[in-house]
N, C-alpha and C positions, 0 to 999 in steps of 0.2 A: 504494500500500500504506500510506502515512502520512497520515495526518489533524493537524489544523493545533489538536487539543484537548489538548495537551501539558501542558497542568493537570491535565487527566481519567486522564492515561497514571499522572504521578505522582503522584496520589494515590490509583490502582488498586494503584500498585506500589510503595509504604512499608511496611517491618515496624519498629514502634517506631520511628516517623522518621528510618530508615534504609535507605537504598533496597536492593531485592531483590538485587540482585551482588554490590553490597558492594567495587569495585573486581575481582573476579576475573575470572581469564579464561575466555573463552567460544570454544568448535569451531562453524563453520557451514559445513558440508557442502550445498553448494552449485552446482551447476552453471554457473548463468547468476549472472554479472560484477554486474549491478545489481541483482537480486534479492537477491544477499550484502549488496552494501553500505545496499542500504535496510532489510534484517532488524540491520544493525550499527546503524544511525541510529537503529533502532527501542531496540535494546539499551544505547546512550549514555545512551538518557533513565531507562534501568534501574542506571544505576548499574557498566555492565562496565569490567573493565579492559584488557589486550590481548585483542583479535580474532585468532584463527587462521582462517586460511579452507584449504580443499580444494574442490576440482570433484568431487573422487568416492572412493571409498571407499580406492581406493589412495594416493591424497595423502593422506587423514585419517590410516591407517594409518603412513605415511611421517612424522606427527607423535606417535606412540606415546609419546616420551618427556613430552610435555607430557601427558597422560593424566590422571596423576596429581593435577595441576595444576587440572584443570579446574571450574568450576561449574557447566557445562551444557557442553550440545552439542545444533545442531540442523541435522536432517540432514534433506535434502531424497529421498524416495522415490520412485522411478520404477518401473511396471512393465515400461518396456523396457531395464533393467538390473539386472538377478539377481545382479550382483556386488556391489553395496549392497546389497543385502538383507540380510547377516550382520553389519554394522556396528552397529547398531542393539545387535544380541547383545552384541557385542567389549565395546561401551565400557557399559554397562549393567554386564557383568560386572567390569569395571574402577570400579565404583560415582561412575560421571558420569551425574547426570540426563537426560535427554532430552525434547527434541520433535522430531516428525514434521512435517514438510509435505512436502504435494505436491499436483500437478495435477491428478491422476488419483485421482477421484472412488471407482471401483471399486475400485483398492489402500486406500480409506480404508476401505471398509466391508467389505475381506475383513479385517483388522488386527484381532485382539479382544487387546490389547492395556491395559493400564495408563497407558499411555505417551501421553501426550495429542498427535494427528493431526490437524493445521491444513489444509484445502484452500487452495490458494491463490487467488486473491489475501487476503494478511491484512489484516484492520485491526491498529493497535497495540496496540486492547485485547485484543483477542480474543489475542493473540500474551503478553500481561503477562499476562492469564489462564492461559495454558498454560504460562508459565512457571512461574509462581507453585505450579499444580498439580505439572509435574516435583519442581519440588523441591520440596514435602510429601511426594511421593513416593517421594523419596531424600534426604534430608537433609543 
């Protein structure tokens, strides 16, 4: 998922020579263990500050109180779990950005959505793009 053009990341991902995070903290809703922490390696070079991570909508939930808190959140979608599906809602409605990733090709293109949706595997551009879009998106 990471490319070795870590010049390219940062300077996709500067606002006024300040990087896109700004030091905050970032939600990754995540199932699989190395997918989190390669989407956080990716995020280091964004500028995040603490990493929260959850396996699945109930652990995210179960961090409710950092919510507030947050600069993003990026939540991985499966169509064989209908219980993530209303998370996406939760924290949108709590006015945390978001990105979507996921596997499954078909949940991307039923989604019409605002909310920028990564199939995976990402590059780190493509992934500082969608960031960068979220939050245009939600400020």
């Amino acid at each position: 998922m990471t490319t070795s053009a870590t010049g390219s990341i940062r300077d996709l991902t500067t606002r006024s020579g300040r990087t896109m995070l700004r030091g905050s903290p970032v939600l990754i809703v995540e199932e699989e263990f190395l997918i989190a922490l390669d989407i956080q390696q990716m995020l280091e070079a964004l500028g995040v500050g603490q990493t929260l991570f959850a396996r699945n909508a109930s652990e995210a939930r179960q961090l409710r109180q950092h919510w507030p808190d947050l600069a993003l959140a990026i939540i991985e979608l499966r169509l064989d779990h209908s219980h993530n599906q209303q998370l996406p809602t939760e924290l949108s409605a709590a006015g945390v950005p978001l990105v979507i990733t996921t596997g499954d090709i078909g949940l991307s293109r039923n989604i019409t959505s605002a909310v920028p949706i990564l199939v995976k595997p990402i590059p780190e551009e493509t992934m500082a793009s969608a960031i960068a879009r979220a939050l245009a998106i939600n400020p």
